[in-house]
Biotite code that builds the C-alpha atoms (Angstrom):
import biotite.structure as struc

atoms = struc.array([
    struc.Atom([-52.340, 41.396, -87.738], chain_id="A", res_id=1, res_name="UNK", atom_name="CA", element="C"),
    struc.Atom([-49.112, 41.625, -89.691], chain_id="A", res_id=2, res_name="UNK", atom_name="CA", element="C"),
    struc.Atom([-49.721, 41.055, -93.507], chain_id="A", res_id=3, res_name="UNK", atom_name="CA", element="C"),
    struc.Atom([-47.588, 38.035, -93.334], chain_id="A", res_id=4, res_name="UNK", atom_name="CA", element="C"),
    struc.Atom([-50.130, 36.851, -90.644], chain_id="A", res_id=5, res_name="UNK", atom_name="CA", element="C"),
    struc.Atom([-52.962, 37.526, -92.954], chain_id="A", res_id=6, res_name="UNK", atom_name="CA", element="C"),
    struc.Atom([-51.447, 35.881, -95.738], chain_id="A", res_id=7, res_name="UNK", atom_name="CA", element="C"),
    struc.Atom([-50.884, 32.646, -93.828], chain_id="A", res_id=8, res_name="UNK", atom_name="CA", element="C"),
    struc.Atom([-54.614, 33.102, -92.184], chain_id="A", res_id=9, res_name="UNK", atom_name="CA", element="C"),
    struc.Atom([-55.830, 33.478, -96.010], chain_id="A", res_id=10, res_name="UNK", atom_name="CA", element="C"),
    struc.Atom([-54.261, 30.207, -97.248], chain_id="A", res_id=11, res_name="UNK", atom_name="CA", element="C"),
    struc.Atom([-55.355, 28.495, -94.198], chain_id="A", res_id=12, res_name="UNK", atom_name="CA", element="C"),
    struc.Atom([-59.024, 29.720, -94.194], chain_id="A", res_id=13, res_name="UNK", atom_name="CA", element="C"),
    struc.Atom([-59.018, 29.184, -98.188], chain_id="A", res_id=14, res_name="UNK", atom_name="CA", element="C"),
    struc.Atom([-57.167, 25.151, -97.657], chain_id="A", res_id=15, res_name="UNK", atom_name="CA", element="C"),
    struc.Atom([-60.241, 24.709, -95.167], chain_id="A", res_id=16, res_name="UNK", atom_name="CA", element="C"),
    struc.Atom([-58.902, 24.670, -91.353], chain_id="A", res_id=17, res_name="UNK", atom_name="CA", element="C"),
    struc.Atom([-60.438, 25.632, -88.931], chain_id="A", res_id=18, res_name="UNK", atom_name="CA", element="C"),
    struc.Atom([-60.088, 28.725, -87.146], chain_id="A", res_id=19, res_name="UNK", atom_name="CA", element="C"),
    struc.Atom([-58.617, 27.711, -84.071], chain_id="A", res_id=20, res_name="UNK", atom_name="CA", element="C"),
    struc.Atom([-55.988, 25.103, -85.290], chain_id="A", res_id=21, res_name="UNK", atom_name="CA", element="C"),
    struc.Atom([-54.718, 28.080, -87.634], chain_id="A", res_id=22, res_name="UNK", atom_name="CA", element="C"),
    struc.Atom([-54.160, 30.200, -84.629], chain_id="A", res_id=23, res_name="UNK", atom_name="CA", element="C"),
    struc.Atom([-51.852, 27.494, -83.056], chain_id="A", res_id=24, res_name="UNK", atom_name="CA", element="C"),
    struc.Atom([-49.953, 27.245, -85.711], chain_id="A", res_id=25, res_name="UNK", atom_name="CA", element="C"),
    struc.Atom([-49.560, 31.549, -86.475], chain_id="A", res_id=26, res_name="UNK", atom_name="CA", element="C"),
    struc.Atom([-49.018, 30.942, -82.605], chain_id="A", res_id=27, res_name="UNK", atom_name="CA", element="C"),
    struc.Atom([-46.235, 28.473, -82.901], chain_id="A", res_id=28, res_name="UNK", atom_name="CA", element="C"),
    struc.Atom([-44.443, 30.075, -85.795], chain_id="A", res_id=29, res_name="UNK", atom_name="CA", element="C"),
    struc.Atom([-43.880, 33.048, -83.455], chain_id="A", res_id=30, res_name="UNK", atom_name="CA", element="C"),
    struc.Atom([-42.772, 31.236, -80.691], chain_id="A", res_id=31, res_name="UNK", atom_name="CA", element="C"),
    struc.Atom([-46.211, 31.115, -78.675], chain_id="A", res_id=32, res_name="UNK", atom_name="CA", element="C"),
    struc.Atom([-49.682, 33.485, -78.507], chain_id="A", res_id=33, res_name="UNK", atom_name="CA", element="C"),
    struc.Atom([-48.433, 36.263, -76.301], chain_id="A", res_id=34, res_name="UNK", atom_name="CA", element="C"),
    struc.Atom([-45.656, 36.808, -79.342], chain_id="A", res_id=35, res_name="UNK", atom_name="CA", element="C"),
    struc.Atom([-48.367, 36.483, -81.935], chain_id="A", res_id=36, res_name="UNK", atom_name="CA", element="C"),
    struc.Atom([-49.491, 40.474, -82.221], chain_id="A", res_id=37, res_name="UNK", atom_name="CA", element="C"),
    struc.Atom([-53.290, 40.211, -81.679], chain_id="A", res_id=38, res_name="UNK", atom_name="CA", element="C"),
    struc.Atom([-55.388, 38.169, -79.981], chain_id="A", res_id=39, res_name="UNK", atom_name="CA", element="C"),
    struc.Atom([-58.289, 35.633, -80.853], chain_id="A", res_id=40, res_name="UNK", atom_name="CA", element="C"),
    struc.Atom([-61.147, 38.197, -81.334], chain_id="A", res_id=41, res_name="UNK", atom_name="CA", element="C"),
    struc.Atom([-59.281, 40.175, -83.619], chain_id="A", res_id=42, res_name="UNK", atom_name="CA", element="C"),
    struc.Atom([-58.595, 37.194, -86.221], chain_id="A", res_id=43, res_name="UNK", atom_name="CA", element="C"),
    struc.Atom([-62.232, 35.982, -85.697], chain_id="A", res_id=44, res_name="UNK", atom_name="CA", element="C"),
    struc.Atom([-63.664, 39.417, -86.530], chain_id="A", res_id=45, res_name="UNK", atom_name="CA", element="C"),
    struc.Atom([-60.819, 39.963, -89.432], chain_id="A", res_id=46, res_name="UNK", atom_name="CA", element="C"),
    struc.Atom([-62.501, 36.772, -90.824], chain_id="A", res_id=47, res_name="UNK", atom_name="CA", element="C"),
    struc.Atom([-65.875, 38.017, -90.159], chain_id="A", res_id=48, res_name="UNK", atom_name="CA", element="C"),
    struc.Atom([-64.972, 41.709, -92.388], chain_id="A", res_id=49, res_name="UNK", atom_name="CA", element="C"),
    struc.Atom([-63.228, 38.895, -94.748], chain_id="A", res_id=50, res_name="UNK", atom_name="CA", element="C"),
    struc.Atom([-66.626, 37.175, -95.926], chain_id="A", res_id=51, res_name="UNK", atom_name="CA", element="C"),
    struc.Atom([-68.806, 40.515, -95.375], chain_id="A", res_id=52, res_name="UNK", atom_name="CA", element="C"),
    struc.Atom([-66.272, 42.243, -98.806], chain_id="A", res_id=53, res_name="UNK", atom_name="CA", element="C"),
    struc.Atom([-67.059, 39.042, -100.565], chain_id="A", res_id=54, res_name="UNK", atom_name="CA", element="C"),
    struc.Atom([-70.589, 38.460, -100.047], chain_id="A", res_id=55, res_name="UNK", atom_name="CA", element="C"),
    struc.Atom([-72.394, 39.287, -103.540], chain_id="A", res_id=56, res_name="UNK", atom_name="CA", element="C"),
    struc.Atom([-75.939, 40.406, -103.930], chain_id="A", res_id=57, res_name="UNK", atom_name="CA", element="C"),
    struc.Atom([-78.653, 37.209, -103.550], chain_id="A", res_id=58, res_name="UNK", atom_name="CA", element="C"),
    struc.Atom([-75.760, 35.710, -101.035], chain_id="A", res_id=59, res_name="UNK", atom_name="CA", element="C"),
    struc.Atom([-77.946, 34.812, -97.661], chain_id="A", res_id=60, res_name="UNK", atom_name="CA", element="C"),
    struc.Atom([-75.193, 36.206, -95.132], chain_id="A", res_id=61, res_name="UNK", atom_name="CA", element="C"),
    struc.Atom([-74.266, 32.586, -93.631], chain_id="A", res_id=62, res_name="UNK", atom_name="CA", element="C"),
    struc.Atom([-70.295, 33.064, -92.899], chain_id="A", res_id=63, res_name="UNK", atom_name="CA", element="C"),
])
Protein backbone atom coordinates (compact mmCIF):
# COMPACT_ATOMS: atom_id res chain seq x y z
CA UNK A 1 0.00 0.00 0.00
CA UNK A 2 1.11 3.45 -1.06
CA UNK A 3 1.15 5.92 1.96
CA UNK A 4 -1.46 7.94 0.27
CA UNK A 5 -3.52 4.64 0.33
CA UNK A 6 -2.91 4.27 3.98
CA UNK A 7 -3.75 7.66 4.74
CA UNK A 8 -7.14 7.45 3.04
CA UNK A 9 -7.61 3.72 4.68
CA UNK A 10 -6.76 5.57 8.16
CA UNK A 11 -9.45 8.29 7.84
CA UNK A 12 -11.84 5.81 6.59
CA UNK A 13 -11.26 3.10 9.29
CA UNK A 14 -11.05 6.10 11.98
CA UNK A 15 -14.75 7.92 10.26
CA UNK A 16 -16.14 4.23 10.85
CA UNK A 17 -16.65 2.39 7.28
CA UNK A 18 -16.41 -0.58 6.78
CA UNK A 19 -13.67 -2.39 5.32
CA UNK A 20 -14.97 -3.38 2.16
CA UNK A 21 -16.84 -0.15 1.04
CA UNK A 22 -13.32 1.63 1.69
CA UNK A 23 -11.72 -0.67 -0.75
CA UNK A 24 -14.24 0.38 -3.52
CA UNK A 25 -13.69 3.58 -3.13
CA UNK A 26 -9.32 3.33 -2.90
CA UNK A 27 -10.51 1.06 -5.91
CA UNK A 28 -12.39 3.70 -7.77
CA UNK A 29 -10.02 6.55 -7.14
CA UNK A 30 -7.47 4.52 -9.13
CA UNK A 31 -9.54 3.71 -11.82
CA UNK A 32 -10.59 0.05 -10.64
CA UNK A 33 -8.90 -2.93 -8.19
CA UNK A 34 -6.40 -4.37 -10.60
CA UNK A 35 -4.86 -0.51 -10.60
CA UNK A 36 -5.16 -0.35 -6.85
CA UNK A 37 -1.42 -1.86 -5.83
CA UNK A 38 -2.40 -4.67 -3.39
CA UNK A 39 -5.04 -6.75 -2.99
CA UNK A 40 -7.82 -7.41 -0.26
CA UNK A 41 -5.72 -9.56 2.18
CA UNK A 42 -3.08 -7.19 2.34
CA UNK A 43 -5.38 -4.15 3.59
CA UNK A 44 -7.25 -6.61 5.92
CA UNK A 45 -4.01 -7.79 7.54
CA UNK A 46 -2.49 -3.99 7.40
CA UNK A 47 -5.61 -3.31 9.58
CA UNK A 48 -5.08 -6.30 11.62
CA UNK A 49 -0.95 -5.02 12.46
CA UNK A 50 -2.96 -1.50 12.77
CA UNK A 51 -4.97 -2.46 16.07
CA UNK A 52 -2.20 -5.10 17.30
CA UNK A 53 0.52 -1.41 17.75
CA UNK A 54 -2.40 0.12 19.52
CA UNK A 55 -3.64 -2.42 21.77
CA UNK A 56 -2.50 -1.30 25.46
CA UNK A 57 -1.93 -3.62 28.34
CA UNK A 58 -5.55 -4.88 30.09
CA UNK A 59 -6.98 -4.42 26.26
CA UNK A 60 -8.82 -8.05 25.59
CA UNK A 61 -7.47 -8.40 21.85
CA UNK A 62 -11.10 -7.97 20.16
CA UNK A 63 -10.11 -6.02 16.73
Amino acid sequence: MSLAQIVEADMADSSGIAPKATLELLSRQVGGGQNLGFIPVNYKNYLRSKCTREMRVGDTGAC
